[in-house]
PDB file of N, CA, C and O in Angstrom:
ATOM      1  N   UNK A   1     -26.031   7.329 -13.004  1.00  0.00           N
ATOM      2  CA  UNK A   1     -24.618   7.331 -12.682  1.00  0.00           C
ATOM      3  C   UNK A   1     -24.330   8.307 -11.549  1.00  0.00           C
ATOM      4  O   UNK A   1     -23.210   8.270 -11.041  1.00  0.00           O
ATOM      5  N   UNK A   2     -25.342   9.279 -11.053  1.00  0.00           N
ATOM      6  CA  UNK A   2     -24.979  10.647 -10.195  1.00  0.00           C
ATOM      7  C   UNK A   2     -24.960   9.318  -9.189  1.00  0.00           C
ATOM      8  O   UNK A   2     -23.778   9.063  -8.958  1.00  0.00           O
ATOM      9  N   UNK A   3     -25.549   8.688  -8.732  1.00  0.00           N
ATOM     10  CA  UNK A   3     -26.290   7.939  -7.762  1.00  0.00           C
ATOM     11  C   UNK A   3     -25.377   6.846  -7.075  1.00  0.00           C
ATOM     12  O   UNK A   3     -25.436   6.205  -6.025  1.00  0.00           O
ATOM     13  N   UNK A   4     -24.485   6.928  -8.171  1.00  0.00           N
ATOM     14  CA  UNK A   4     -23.428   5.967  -7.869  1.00  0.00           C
ATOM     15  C   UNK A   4     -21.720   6.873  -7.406  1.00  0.00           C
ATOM     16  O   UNK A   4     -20.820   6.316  -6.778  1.00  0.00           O
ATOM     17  N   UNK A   5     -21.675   8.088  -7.836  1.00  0.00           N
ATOM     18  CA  UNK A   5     -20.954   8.576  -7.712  1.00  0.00           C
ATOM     19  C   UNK A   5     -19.950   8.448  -6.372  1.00  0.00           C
ATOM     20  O   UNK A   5     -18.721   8.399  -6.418  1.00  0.00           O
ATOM     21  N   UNK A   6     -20.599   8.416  -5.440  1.00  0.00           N
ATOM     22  CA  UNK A   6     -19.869   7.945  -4.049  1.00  0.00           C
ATOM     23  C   UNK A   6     -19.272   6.612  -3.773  1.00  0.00           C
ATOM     24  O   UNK A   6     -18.447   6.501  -2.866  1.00  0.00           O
ATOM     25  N   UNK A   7     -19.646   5.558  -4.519  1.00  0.00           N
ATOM     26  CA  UNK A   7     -19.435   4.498  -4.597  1.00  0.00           C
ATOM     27  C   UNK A   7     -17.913   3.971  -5.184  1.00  0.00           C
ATOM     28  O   UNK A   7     -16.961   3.428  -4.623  1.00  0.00           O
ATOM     29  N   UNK A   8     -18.097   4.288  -6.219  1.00  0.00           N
ATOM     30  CA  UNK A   8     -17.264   4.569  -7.462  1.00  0.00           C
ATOM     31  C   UNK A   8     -15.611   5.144  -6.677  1.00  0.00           C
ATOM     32  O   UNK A   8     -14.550   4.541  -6.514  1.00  0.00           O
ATOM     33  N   UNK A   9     -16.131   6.845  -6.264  1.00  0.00           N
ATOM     34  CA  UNK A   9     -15.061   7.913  -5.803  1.00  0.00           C
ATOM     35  C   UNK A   9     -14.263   6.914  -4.898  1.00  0.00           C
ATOM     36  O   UNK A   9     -13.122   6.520  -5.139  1.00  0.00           O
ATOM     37  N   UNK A  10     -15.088   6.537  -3.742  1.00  0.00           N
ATOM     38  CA  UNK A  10     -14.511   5.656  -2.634  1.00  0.00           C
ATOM     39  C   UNK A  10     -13.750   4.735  -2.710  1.00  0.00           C
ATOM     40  O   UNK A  10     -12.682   4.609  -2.111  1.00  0.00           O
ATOM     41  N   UNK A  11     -14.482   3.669  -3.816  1.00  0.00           N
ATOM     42  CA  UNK A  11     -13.697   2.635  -4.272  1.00  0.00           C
ATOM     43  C   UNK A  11     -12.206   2.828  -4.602  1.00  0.00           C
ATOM     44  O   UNK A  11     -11.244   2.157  -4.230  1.00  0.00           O
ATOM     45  N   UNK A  12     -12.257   3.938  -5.413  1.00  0.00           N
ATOM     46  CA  UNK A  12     -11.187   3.966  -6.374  1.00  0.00           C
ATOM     47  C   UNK A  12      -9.805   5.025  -5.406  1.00  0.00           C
ATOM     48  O   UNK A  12      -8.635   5.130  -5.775  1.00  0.00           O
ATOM     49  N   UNK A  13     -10.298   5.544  -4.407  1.00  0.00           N
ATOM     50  CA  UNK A  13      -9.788   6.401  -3.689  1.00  0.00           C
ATOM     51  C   UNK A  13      -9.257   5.701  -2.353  1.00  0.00           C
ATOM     52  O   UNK A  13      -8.375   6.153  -1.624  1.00  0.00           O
ATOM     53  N   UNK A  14     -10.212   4.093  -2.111  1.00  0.00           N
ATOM     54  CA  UNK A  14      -9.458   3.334  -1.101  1.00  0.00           C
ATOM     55  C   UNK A  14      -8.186   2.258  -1.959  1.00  0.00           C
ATOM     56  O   UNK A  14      -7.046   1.912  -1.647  1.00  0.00           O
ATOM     57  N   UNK A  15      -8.947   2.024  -2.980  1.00  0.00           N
ATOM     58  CA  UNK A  15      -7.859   0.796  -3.645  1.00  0.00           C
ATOM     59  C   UNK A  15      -6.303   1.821  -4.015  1.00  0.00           C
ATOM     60  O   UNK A  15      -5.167   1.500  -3.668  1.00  0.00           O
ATOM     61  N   UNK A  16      -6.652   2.967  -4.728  1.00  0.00           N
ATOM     62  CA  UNK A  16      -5.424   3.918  -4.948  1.00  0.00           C
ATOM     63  C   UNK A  16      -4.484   4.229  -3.812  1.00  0.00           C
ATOM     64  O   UNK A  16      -3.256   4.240  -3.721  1.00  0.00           O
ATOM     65  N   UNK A  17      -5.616   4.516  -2.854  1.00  0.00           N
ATOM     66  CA  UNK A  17      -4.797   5.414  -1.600  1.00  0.00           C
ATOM     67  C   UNK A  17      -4.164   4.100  -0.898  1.00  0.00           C
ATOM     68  O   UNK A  17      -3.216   4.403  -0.175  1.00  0.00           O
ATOM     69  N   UNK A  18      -4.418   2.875  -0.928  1.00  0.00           N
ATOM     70  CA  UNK A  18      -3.685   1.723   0.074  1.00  0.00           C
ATOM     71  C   UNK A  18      -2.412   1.100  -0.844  1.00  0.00           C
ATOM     72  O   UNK A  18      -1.396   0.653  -0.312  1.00  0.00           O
ATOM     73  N   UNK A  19      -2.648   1.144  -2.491  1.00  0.00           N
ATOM     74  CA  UNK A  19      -1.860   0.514  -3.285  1.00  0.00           C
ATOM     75  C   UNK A  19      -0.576   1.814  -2.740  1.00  0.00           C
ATOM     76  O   UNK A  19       0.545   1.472  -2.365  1.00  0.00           O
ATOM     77  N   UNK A  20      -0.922   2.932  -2.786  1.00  0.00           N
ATOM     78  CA  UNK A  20       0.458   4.048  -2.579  1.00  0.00           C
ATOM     79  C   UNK A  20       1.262   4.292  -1.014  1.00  0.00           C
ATOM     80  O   UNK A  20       2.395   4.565  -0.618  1.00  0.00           O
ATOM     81  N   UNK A  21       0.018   4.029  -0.475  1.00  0.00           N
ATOM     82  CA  UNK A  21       0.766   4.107   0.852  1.00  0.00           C
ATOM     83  C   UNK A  21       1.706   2.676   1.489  1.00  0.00           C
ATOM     84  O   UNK A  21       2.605   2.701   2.330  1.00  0.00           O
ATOM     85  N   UNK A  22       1.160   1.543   0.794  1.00  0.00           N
ATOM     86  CA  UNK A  22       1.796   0.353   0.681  1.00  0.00           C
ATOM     87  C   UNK A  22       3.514   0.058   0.127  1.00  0.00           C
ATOM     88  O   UNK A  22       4.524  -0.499   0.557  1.00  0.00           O
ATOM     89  N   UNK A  23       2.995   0.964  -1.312  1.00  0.00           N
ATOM     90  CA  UNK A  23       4.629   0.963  -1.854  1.00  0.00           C
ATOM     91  C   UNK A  23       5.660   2.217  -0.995  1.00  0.00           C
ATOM     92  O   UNK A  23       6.844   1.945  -0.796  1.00  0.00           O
ATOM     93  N   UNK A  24       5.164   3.380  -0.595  1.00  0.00           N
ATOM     94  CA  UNK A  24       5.702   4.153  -0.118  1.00  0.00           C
ATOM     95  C   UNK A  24       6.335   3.932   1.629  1.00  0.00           C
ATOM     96  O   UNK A  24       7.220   4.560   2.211  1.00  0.00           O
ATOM     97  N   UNK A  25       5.419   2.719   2.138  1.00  0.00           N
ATOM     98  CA  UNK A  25       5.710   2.595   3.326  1.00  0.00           C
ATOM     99  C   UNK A  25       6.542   1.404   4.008  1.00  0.00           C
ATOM    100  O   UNK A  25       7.479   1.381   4.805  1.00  0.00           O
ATOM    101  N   UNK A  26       5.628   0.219   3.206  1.00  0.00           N
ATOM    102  CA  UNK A  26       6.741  -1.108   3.238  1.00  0.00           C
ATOM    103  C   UNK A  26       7.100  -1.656   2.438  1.00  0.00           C
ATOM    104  O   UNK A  26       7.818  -2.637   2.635  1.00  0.00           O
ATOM    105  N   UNK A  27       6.657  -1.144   0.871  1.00  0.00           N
ATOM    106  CA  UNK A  27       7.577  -2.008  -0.266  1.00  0.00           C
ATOM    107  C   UNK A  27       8.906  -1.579  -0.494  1.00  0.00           C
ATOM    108  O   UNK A  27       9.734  -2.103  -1.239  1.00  0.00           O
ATOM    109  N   UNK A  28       9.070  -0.261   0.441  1.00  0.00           N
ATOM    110  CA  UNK A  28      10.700   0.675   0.000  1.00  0.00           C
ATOM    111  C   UNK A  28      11.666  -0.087   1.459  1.00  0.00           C
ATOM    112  O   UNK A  28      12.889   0.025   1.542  1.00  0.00           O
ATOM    113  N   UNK A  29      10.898  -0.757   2.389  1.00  0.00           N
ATOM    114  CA  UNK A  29      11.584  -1.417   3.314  1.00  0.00           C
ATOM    115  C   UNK A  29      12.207  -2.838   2.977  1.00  0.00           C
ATOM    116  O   UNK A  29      13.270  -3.328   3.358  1.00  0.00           O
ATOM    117  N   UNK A  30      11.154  -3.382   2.092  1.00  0.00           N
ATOM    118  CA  UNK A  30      11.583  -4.758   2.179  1.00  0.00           C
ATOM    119  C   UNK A  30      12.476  -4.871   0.989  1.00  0.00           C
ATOM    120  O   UNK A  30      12.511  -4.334  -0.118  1.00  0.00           O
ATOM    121  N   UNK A  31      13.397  -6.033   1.811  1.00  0.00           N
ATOM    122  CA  UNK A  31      14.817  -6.757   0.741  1.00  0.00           C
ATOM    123  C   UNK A  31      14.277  -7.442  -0.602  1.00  0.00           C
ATOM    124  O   UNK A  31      13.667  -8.511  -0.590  1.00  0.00           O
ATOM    125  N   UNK A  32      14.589  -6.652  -1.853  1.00  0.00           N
ATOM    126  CA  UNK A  32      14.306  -7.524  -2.877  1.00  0.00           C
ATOM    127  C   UNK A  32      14.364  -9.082  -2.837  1.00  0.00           C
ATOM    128  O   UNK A  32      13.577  -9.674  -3.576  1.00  0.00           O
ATOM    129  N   UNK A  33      15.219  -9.817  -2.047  1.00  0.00           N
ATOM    130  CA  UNK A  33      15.104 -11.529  -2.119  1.00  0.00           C
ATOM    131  C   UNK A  33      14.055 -12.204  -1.160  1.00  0.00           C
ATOM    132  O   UNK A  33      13.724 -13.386  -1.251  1.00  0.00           O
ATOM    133  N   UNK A  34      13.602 -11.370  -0.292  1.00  0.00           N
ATOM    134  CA  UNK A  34      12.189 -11.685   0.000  1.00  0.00           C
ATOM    135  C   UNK A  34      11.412 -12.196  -0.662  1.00  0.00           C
ATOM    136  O   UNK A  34      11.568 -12.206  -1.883  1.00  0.00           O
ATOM    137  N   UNK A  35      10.417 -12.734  -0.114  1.00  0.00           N
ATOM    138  CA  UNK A  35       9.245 -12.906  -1.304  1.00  0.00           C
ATOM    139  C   UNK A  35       7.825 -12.670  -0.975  1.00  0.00           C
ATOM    140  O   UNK A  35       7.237 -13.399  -0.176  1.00  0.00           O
ATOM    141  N   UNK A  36       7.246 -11.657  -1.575  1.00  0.00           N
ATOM    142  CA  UNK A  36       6.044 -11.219  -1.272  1.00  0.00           C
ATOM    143  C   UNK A  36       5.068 -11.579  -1.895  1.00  0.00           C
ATOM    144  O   UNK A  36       5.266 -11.575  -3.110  1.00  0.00           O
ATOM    145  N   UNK A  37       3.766 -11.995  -1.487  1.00  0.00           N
ATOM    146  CA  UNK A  37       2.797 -12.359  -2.073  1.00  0.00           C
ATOM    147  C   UNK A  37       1.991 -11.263  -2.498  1.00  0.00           C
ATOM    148  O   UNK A  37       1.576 -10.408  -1.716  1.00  0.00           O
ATOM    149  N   UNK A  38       1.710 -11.274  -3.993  1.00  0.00           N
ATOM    150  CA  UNK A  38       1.229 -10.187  -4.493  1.00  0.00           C
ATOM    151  C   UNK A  38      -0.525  -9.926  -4.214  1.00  0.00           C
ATOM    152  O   UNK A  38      -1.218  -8.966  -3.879  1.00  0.00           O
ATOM    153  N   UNK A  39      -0.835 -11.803  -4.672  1.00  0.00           N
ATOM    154  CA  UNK A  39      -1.931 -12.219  -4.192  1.00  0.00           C
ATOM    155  C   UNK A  39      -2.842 -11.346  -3.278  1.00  0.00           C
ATOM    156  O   UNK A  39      -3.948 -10.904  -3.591  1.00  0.00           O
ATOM    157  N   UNK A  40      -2.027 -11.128  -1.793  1.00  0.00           N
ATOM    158  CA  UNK A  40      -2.636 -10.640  -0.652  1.00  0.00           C
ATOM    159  C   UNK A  40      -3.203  -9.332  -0.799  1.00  0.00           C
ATOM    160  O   UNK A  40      -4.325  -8.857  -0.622  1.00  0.00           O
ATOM    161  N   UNK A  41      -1.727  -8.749  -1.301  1.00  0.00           N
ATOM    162  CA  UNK A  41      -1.724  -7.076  -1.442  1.00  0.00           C
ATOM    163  C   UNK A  41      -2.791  -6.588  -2.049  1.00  0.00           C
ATOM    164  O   UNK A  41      -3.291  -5.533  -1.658  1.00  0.00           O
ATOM    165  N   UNK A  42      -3.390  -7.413  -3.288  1.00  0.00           N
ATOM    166  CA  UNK A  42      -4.507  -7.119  -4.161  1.00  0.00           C
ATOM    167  C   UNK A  42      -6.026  -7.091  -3.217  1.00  0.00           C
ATOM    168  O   UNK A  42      -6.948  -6.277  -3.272  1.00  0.00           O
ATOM    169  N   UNK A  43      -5.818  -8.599  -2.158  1.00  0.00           N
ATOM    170  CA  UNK A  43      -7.257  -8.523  -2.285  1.00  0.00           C
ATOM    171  C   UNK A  43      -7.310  -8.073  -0.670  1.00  0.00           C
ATOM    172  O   UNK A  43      -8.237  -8.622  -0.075  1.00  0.00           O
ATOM    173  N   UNK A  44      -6.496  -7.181   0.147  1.00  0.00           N
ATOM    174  CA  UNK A  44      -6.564  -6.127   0.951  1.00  0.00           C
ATOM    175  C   UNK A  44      -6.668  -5.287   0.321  1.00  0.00           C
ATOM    176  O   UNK A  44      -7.613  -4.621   0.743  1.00  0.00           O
ATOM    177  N   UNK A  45      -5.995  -4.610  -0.994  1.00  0.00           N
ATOM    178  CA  UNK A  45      -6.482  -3.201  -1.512  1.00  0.00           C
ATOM    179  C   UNK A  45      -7.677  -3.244  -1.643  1.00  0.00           C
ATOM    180  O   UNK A  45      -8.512  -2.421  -1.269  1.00  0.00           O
ATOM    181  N   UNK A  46      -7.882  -4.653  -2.430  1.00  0.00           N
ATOM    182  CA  UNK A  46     -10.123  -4.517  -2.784  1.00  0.00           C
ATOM    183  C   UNK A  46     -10.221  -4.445  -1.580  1.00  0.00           C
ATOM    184  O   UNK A  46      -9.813  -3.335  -1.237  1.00  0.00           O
ATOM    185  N   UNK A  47     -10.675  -5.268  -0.389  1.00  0.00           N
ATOM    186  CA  UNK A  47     -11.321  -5.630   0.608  1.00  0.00           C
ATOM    187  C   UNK A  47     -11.476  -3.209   0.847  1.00  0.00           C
ATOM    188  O   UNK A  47     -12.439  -2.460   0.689  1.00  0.00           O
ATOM    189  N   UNK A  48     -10.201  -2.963   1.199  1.00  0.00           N
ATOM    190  CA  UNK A  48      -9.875  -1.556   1.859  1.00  0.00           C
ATOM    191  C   UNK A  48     -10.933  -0.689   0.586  1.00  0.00           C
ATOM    192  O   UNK A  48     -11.398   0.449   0.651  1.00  0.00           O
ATOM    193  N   UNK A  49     -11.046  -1.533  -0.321  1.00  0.00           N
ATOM    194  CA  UNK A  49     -11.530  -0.176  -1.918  1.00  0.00           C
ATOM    195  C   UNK A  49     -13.290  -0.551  -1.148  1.00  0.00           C
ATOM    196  O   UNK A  49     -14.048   0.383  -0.888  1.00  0.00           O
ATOM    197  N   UNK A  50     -13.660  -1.924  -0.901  1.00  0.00           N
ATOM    198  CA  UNK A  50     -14.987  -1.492  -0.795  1.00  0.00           C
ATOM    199  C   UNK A  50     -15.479  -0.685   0.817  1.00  0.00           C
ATOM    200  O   UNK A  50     -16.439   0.006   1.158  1.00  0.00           O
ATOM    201  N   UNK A  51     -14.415  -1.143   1.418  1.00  0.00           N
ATOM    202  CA  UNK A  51     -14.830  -0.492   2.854  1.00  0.00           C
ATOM    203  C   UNK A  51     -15.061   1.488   2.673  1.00  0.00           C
ATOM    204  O   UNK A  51     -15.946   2.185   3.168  1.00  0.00           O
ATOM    205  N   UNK A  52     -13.778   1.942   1.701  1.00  0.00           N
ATOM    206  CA  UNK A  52     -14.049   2.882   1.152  1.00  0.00           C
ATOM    207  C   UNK A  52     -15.285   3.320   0.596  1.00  0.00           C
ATOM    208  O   UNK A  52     -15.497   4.529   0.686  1.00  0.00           O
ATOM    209  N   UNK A  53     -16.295   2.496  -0.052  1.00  0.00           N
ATOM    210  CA  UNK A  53     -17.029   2.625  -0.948  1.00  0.00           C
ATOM    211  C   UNK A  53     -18.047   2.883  -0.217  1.00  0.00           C
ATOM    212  O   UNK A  53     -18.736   3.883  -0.420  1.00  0.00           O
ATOM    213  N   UNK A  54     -18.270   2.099   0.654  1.00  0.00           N
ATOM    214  CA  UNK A  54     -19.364   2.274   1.793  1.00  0.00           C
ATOM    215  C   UNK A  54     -19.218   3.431   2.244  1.00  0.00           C
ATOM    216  O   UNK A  54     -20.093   4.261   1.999  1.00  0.00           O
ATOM    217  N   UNK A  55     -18.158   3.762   2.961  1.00  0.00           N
ATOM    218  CA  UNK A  55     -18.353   4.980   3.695  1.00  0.00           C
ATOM    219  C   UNK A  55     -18.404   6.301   2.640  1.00  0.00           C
ATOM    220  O   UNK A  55     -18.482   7.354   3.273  1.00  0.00           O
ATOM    221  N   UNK A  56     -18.382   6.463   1.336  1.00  0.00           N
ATOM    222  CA  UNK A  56     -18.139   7.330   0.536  1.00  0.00           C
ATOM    223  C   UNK A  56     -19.869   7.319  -0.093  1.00  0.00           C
ATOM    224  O   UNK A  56     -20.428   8.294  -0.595  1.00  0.00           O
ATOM    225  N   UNK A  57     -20.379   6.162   0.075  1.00  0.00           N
ATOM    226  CA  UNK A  57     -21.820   6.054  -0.312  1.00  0.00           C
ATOM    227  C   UNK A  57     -22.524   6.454   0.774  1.00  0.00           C
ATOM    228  O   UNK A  57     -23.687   6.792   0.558  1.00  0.00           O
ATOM    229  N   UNK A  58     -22.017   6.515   2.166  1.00  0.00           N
ATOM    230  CA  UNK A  58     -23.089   6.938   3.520  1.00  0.00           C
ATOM    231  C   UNK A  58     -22.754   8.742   3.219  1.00  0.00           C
ATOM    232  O   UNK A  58     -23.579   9.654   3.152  1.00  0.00           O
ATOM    233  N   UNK A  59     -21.403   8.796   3.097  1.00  0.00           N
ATOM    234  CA  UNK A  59     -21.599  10.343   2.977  1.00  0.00           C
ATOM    235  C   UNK A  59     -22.249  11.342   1.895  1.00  0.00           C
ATOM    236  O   UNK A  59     -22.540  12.531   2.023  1.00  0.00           O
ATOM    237  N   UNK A  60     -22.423  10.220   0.451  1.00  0.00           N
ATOM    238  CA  UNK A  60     -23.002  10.714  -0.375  1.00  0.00           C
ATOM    239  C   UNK A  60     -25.042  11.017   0.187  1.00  0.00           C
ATOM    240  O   UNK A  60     -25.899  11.891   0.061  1.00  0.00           O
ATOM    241  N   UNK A  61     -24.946  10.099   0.600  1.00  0.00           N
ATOM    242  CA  UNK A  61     -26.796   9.489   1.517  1.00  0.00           C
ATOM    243  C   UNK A  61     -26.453  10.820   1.997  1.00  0.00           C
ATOM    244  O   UNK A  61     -26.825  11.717   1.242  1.00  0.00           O
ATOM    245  N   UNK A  62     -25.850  11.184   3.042  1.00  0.00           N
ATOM    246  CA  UNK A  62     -26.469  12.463   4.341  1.00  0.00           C
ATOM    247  C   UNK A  62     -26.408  13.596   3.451  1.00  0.00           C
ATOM    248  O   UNK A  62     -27.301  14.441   3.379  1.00  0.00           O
ATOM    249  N   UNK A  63     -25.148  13.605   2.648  1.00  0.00           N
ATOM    250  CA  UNK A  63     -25.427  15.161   1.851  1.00  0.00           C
ATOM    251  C   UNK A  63     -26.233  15.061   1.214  1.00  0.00           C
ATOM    252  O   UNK A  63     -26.614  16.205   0.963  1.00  0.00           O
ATOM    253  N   UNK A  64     -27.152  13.978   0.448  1.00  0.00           N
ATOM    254  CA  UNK A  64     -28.241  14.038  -0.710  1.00  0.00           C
ATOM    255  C   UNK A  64     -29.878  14.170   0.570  1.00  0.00           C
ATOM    256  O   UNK A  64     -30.994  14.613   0.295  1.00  0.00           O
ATOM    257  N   UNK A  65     -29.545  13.792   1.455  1.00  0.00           N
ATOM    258  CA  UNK A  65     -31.011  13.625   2.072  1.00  0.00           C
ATOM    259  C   UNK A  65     -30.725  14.638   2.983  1.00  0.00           C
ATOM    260  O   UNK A  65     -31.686  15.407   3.017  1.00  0.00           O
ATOM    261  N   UNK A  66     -29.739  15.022   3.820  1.00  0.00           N
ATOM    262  CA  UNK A  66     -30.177  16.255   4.439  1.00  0.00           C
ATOM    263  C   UNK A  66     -30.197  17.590   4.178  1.00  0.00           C
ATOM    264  O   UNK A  66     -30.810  18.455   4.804  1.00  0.00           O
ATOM    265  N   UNK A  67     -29.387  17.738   3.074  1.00  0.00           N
ATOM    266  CA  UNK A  67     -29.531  18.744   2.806  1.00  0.00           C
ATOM    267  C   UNK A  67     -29.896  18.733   1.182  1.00  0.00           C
ATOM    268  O   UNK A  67     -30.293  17.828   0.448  1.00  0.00           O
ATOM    269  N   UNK A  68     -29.505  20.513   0.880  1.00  0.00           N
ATOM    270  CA  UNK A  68     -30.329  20.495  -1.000  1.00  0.00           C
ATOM    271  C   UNK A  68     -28.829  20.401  -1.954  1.00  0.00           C
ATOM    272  O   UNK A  68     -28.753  20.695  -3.147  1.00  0.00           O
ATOM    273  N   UNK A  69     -28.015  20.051  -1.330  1.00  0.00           N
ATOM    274  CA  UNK A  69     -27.270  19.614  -2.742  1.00  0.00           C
ATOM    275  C   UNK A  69     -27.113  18.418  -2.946  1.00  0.00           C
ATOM    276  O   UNK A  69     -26.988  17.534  -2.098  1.00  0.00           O
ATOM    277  N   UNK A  70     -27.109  18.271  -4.708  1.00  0.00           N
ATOM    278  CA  UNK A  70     -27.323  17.715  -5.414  1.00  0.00           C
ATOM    279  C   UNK A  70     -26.033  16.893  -5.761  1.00  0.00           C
ATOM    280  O   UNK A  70     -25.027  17.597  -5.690  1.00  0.00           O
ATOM    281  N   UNK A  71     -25.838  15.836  -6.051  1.00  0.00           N
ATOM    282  CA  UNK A  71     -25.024  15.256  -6.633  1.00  0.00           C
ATOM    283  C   UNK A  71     -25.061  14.384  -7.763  1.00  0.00           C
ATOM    284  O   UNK A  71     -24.020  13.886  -8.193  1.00  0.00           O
TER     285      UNK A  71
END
């Protein structure tokens, strides 16, 4: 599970961080009689959670291989 730890953090830190900045930025703009597809919103947060994941797993790689801490 250490091994995965970056994976995981990223994921959950891109899907969180886009679901909040989403409601905070254009769900407080738009007119309730709109109609928004929720659909989308979801699978840009995933798409944004794994792009997160990657880059949270490359940074876990350089700190585990170049140097001595441990994760």
């Amino acid at each position: 599970m250490k091994n995965k730890a970056g994976v995981i953090s990223g994921f959950i830190l891109g899907v969180g961080g886009f679901l909040l900045v989403f409601k905070l930025v254009f769900l407080d703009r738009i007119a309730p009689s709109d109609e928004l597809a929720p659909g989308i919103v979801v699978i840009i947060s995933v798409i944004n959670g794994f792009v997160f994941a990657f880059i949270g797993s490359q940074i876990q790689n350089y700190f585990t291989k170049n140097n001595n801490y441990k994760i």
